[in-house]
C-alpha positions in Angstrom: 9.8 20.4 44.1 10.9 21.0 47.5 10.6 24.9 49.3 14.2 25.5 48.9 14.1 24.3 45.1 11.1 26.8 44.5 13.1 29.5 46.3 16.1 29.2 44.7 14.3 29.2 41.4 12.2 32.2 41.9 14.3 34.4 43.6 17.3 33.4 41.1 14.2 34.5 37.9 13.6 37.4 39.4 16.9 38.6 40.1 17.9 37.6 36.5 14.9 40.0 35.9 16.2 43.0 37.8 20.3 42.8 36.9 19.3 42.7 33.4 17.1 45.7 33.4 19.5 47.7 35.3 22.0 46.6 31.9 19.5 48.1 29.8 18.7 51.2 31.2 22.3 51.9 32.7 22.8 55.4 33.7 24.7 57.6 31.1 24.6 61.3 32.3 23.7 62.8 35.6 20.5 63.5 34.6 19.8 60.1 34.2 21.2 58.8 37.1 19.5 60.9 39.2 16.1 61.5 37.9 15.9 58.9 34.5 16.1 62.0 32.5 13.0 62.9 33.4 11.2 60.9 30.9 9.3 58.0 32.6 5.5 57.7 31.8 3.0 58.3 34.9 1.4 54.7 34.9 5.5 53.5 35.1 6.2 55.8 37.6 2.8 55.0 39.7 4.3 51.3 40.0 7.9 52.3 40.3 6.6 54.8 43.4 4.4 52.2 45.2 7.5 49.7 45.2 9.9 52.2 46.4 7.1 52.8 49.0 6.2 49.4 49.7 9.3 48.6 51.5 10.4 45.3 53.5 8.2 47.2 56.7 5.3 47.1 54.6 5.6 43.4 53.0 7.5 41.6 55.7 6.7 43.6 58.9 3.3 45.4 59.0 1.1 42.8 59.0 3.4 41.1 61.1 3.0 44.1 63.8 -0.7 44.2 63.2 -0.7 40.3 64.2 0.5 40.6 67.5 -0.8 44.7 68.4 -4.1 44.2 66.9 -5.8 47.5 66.7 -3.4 49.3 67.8 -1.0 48.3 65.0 -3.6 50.0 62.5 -1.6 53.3 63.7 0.8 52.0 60.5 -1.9 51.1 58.3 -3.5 54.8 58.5 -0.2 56.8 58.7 1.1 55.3 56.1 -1.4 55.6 53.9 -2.9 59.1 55.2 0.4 60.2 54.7 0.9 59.2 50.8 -2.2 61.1 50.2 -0.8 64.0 52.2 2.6 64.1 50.1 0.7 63.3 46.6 -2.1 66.2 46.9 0.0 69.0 48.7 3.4 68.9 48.3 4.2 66.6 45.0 3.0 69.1 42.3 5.1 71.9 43.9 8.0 70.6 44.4 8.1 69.3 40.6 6.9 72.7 39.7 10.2 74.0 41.5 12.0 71.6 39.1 14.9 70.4 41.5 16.2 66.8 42.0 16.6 66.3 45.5 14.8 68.0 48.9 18.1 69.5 50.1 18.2 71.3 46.7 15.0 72.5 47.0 15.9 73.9 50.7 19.0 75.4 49.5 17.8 77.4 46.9 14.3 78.7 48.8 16.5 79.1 51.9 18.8 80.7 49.7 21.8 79.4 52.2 24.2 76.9 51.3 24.1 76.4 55.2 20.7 75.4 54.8 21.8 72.9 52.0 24.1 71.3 54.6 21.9 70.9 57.1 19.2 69.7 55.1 22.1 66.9 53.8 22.6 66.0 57.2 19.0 65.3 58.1 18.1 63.6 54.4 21.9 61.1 55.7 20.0 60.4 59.2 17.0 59.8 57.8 18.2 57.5 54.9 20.6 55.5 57.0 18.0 54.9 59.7 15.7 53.8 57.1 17.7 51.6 54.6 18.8 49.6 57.7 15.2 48.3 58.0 15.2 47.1 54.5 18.8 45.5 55.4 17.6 43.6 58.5 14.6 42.4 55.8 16.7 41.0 53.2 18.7 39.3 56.1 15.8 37.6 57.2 14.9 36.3 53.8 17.9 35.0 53.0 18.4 33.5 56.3 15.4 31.5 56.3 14.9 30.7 52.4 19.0 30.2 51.5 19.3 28.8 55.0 22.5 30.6 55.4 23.1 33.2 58.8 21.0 36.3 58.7 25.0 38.4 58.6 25.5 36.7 55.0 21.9 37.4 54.1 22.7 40.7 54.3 25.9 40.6 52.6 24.3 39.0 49.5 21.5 41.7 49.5 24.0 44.5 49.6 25.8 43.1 46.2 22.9 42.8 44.8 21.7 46.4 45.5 25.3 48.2 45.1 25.3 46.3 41.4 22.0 48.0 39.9 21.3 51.3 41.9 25.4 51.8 41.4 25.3 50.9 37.8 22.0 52.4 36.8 21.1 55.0 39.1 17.2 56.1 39.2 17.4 55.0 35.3 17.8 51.7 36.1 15.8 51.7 40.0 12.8 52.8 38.0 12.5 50.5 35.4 13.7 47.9 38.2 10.9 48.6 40.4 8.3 48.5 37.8 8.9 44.9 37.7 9.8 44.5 41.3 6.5 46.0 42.0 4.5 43.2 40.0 6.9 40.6 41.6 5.8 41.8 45.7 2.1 42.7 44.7 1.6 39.1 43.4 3.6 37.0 46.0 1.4 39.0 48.9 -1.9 38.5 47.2 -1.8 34.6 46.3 -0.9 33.6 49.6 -4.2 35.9 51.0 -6.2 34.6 48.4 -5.5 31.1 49.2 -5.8 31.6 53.1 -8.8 33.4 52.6 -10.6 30.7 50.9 -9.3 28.4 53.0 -10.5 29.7 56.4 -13.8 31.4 55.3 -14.6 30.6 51.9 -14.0 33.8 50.4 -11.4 34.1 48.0 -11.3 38.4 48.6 -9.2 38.9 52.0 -10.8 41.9 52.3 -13.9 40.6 52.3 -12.5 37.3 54.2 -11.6 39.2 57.4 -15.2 40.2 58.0 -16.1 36.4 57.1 -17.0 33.9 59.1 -15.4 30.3 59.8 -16.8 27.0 58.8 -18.7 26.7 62.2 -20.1 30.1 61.4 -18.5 31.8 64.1 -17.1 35.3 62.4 -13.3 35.5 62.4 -12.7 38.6 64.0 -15.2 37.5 67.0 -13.4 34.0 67.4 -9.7 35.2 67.6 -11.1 38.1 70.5 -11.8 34.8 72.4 -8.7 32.8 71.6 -6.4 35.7 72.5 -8.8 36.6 75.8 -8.1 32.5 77.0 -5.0 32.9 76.4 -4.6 36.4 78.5 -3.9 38.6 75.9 -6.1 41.7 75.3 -8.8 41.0 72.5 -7.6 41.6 68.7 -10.1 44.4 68.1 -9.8 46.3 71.1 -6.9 49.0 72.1 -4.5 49.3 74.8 -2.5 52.7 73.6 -3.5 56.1 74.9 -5.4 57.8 72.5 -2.6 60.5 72.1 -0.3 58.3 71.6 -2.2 56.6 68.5 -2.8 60.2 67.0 0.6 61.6 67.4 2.0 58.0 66.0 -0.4 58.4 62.9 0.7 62.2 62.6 4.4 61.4 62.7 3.7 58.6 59.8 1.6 60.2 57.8 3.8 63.7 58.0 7.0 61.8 57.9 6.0 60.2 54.6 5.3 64.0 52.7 9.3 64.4 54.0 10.7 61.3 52.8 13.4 62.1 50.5 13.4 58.8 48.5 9.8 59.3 47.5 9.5 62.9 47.1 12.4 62.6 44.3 9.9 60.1 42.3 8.2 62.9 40.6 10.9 64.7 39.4 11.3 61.5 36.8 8.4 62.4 34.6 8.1 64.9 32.2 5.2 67.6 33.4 3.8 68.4 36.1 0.0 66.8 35.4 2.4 64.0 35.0 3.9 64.2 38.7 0.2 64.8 39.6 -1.3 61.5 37.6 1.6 59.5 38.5 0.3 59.9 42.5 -2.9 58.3 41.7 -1.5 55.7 40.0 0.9 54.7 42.9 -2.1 55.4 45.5 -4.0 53.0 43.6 -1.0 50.2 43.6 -0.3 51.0 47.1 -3.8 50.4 48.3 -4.2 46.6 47.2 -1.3 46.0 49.5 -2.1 47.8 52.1 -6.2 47.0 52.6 -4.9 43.0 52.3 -3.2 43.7 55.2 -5.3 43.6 58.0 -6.4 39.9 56.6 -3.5 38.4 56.4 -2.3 39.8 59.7 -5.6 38.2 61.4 -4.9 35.2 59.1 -1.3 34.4 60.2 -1.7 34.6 64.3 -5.1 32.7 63.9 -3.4 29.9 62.4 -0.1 30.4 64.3 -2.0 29.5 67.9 -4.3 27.0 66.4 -1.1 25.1 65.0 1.0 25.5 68.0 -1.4 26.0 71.2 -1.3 22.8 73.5 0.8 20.7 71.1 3.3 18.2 72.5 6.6 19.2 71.7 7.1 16.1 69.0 4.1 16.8 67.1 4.8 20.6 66.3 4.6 21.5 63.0 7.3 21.5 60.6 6.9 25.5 59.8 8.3 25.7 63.3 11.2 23.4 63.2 12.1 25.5 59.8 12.1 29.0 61.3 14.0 27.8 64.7 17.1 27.5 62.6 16.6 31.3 62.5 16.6 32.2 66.4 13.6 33.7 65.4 11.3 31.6 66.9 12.5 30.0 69.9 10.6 27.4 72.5 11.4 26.7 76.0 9.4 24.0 78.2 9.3 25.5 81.2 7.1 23.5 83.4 8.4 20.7 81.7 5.4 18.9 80.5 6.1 18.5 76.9 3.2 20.6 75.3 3.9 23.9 74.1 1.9 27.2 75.9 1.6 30.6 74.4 0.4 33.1 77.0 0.6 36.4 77.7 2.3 36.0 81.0 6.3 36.0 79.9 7.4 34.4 82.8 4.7 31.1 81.7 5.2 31.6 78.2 6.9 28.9 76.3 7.3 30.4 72.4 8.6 33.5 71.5 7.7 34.6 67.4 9.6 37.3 66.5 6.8 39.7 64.5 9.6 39.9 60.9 8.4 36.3 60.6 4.4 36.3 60.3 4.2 37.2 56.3 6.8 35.2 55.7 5.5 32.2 57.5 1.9 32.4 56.9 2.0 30.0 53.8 3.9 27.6 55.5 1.6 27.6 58.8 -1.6 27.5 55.8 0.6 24.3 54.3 0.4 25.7 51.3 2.0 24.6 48.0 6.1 24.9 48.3 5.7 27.6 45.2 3.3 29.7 47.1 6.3 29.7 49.9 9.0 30.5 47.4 6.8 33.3 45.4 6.7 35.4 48.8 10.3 34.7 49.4 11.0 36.6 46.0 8.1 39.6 46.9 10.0 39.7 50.3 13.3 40.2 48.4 11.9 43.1 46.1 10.0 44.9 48.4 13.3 45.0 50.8 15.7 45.5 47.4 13.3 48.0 45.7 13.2 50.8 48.6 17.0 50.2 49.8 18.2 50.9 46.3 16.1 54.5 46.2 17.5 55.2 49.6 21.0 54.8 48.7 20.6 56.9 45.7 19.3 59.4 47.7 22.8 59.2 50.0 24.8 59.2 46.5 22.8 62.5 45.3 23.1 63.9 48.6 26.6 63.4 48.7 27.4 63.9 45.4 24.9 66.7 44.3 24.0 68.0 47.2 27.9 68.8 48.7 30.3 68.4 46.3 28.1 70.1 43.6 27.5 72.8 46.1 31.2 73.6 47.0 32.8 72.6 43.7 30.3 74.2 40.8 32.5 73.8 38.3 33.2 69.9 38.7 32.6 68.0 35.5 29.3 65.9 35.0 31.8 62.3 34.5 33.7 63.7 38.1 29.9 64.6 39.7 28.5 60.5 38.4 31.7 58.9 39.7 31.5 60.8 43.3 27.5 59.5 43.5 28.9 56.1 42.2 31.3 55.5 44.8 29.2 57.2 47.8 26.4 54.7 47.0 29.3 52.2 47.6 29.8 53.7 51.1 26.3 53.8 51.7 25.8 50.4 51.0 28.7 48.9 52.9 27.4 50.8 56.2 23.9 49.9 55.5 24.8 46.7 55.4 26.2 46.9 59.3 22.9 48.6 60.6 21.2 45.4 58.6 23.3 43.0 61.0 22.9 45.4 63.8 19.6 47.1 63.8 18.2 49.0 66.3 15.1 47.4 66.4 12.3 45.3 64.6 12.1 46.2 60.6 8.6 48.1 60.8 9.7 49.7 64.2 12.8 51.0 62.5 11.4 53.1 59.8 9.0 54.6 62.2 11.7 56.1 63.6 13.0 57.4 60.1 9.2 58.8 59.7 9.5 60.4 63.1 13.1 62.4 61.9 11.3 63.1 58.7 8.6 64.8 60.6 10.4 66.8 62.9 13.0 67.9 60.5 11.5 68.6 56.7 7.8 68.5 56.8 7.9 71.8 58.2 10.6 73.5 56.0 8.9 72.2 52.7 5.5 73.2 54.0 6.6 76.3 54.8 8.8 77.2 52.4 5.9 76.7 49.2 3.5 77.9 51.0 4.9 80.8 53.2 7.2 84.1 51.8 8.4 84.9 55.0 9.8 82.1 56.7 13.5 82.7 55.7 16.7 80.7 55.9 17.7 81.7 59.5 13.8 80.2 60.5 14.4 77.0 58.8 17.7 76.0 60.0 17.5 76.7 63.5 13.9 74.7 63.0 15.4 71.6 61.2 18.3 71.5 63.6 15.9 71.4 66.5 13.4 69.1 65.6 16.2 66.7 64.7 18.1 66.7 67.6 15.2 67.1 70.0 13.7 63.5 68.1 16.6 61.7 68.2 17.6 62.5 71.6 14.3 61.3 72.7 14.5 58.0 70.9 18.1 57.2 71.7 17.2 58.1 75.8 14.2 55.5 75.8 15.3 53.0 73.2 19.1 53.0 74.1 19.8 54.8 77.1 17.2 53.7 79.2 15.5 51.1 77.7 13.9 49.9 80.7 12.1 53.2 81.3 10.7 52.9 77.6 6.8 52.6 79.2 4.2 55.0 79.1 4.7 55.7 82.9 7.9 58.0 82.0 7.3 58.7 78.2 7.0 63.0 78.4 2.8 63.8 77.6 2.6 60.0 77.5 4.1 59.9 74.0 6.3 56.8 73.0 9.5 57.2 70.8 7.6 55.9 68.0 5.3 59.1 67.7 7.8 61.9 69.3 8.0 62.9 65.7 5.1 64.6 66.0 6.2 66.8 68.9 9.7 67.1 67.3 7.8 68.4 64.0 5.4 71.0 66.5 8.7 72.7 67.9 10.2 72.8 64.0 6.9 74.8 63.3 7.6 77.3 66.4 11.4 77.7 66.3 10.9 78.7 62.0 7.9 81.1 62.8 9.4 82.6 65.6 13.1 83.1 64.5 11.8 84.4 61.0 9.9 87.1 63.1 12.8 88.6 64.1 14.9 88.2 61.5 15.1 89.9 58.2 12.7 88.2 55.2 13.8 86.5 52.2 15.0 88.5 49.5 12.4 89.8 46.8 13.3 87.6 44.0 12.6 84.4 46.6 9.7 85.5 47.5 8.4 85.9 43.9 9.5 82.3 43.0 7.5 81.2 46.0 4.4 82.8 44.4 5.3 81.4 40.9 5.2 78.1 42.4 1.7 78.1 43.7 0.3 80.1 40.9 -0.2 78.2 37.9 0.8 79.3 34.8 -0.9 81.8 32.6 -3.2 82.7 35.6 -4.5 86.2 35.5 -4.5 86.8 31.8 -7.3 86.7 30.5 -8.5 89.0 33.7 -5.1 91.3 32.5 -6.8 91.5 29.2 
């Protein structure tokens, strides 16, 4: 069968698979739409977590970013990952100890200040938006180049899809929809490697396969240093970003993850705390066969990219490239006009242009691969991108819904509160679906930035607030407020401002917008200490709750006794 058979085939199975779910496990009270009742085992919820994690940025884009930045694109790999430790051992078993749906509830009520609630709204809206308009652009590009249809209607058909079973279901229906979603991505990244791997160095383990060597026994890594050093690029394994740059980046993601509002709200959907606690190491453990494939298959792709391309006359390309031109995302020019094709470092000799979305997604293709093999990462490229957009936009509906209306109108009824989430997960979708036509930047380079505003505007209030009785609602509003404006400025100033000063010649302390986060997170920290200081501490019965939270239960008794 041909690609576009396969594709339609799979994707159409496994969309099938998802929009019946939701029908099964459709939403019927507001405790079900928002947290699934609370009643999901920790193995489901492991899976269900690490595809709400694993987003279009980590199946389509990380390992394309890896491809082309080498080392220094390992700043993802460990953030990411650091930071799902960080959130699963320090702040998940408090916060569903504390027993609240959503981070702006648990603000409001240890800030004890609706005020606090508001902002906290605001920054979860920023943070979400930025964020789900990765996982737009993503499904645009898999529809554009699997449907062959423009990446605008790409998108268009994603959002339908995602408003009919996070709008329908809510986190009922997302959780048992990402259980499967999360078998559907984890298989259609790891055929592909396996194949590749065995193909170029024998060894069907990637893992293993990157530290192989190649049929003429050179090792892989060594022999793509020296294809990327001829063609003037720096070597694959060595680093060209300042190392406070790489540690501020990998602080931002790896702090921005513990404040990511659509994961945090994960383990308030089992039924115990041990359960929010086992559920963690369930979802590290799924999230870590992704993520250590990776590297190979980033190495894998750009290897076989330049050896397919590098030197070839024009009319003997390969067909993977005449397939992903229709996208504008690859694009050749023949500049000195002599019919071959050049990739070089220099821009002003270089003759193709890959767009980094494109190296998962390709690699099976460029590996000629079997046409199924092409369409089975088409539909793990469609529920990665599906699975995290549709916890995002129910954390916009809860925020909306829960978070403000709830807030200001207590007594609204539970059928008034489920059609206000309903129909702001509408909105949400609709203007997530512009910022997927319109992004502000590559997928993976996108959600960094939501990291970043996660950093600098809740790490510090959660941290604090389970783990500190005086910081008090006057502290962690001013502190939100500037580590949020202070990171956005920064990033809208160098990314679209002044674009053309974006270099590490007039980054502040040499930091790029992709790490500011960090810094943002640092002044968050000083603005909460310093304006609790001087202003009066949080009522006793706060302050008790704070310790009740830490303090597991039934400790001291027998000592009492």
């Amino acid at each position: 069968m041909e690609i576009l058979t396969w594709t339609y085939l799979l994707v159409g199975l496994s969309f099938a698979l998802y929009i019946g779910i939701a029908i099964w496990a459709r939403a019927g009270s507001t405790k079900e739409f928002y947290v699934a009742g609370g009643g999901v085992s920790p193995l489901a919820n492991g899976m269900a977590t690490a595809a709400d994690w694993m987003s279009a940025a980590s199946f389509i884009s990380m390992a394309g970013l890896i491809s082309f930045a080498g080392y220094d694109g390992s700043v993802y790999l460990m953030g990411w990952t650091g930071g799902y430790v960080l959130l699963a051992l320090l702040l998940a078993p408090y916060l569903r100890k504390f027993g609240k749906f959503t981070v702006p509830d648990f603000v409001g009520d240890r800030y004890y200040s609706n005020k606090a609630r508001v902002v906290a709204v605001i920054c979860a809206l920023f943070i979400s938006f930025i964020y789900v308009a990765g996982q737009m652009r993503g499904v645009g590009i898999v529809f554009s180049r699997y449907l062959e249809v423009p990446i605008e209607w790409g998108v268009v058909i994603g959002m339908c899809i995602v408003f009919f079973y996070a709008v329908l279901g809510g986190m009922k229906g997302i959780t048992y929809t990402q259980v499967a979603q999360y078998c559907v991505l984890i298989f259609a990244y790891m055929v592909p490697a396996i194949f590749i791997s065995m193909q170029l160095t024998g060894n069907p383990i990637p893992q293993l396969g990157l530290g192989g060597s190649l049929e003429d026994g050179v090792p892989l890594l060594e022999k793509l240093d020296g294809v990327l050093a001829d063609l003037g690029f720096a070597e694959y394994t060595s680093g060209r970003k300042g190392m406070g740059d790489m540690l501020m980046i990998t602080l931002a993601l790896m702090v921005g993850t513990a404040g990511l509002p659509h994961v945090i709200v994960r383990f308030f959907t089992v039924p115990k705390v041990k359960d929010a606690r086992l559920s963690a190491g369930y979802a590290l453990i799924f999230i870590a066969i992704l993520y250590t494939t990776a590297p190979a298959v980033a190495a894998f792709g750009i290897y076989n990219a330049i050896n397919s391309t590098a030197e070839k006359k024009l009319d003997e390309l390969p067909n993977w490239i005449a397939t992903w031109e229709k996208t504008n995302l690859i694009q050749i020019e023949d500049k000195n006009a002599d019919g071959k094709v050049q990739y070089l470092a220099d821009p002003k000799a270089n003759e193709l242009t890959i767009d980094k979305d494109i190296m998962v997604l390709a690699s099976p293709e460029i590996a000629e691969l079997p046409n199924w093999v092409v369409g089975l990462v088409a539909a793990g490229a469609m529920a990665a991108a599906l699975s995290t957009a549709a916890g995002l936009l129910l954390v916009i509906s809860t925020s909306v819904s829960r978070d403000l209306f709830k807030t200001f109108k207590p007594d609204i009824s539970e059928k008034k509160e489920l059609q206000i989430a309903r129909l702001s997960a509408a909105g949400a979708v609709i203007l997530a679906g512009y910022f997927g036509v319109n992004p502000p930047g590559f997928v993976a380079e996108v959600v960094a930035f939501a990291f970043g505003l996660a950093a600098a505007s809740f790490f510090p209030v959660i941290i604090l607030g389970i783990f500190s009785t005086r910081i008090n609602k006057e502290g962690a509003i001013t502190g939100m407020l500037v580590g949020l404006v202070f990171t956005i400025g920064y990033i809208s100033y160098f990314k679209f401002i002044s674009p053309e000063l974006n270099t590490a010649e007039y980054w502040w302390w040499g930091i790029s917008p992709e790490g500011i986060g960090s810094i943002g997170m640092i002044f968050n920290f000083i603005c909460c200490y310093i304006v609790s200081k001087y202003t009066p501490a949080p009522p006793a019965h706060v302050q008790e709750l704070i310790q009740e939270i830490r303090i597991p239960r039934g400790a001291g008794k027998a000592h009492d006794h």
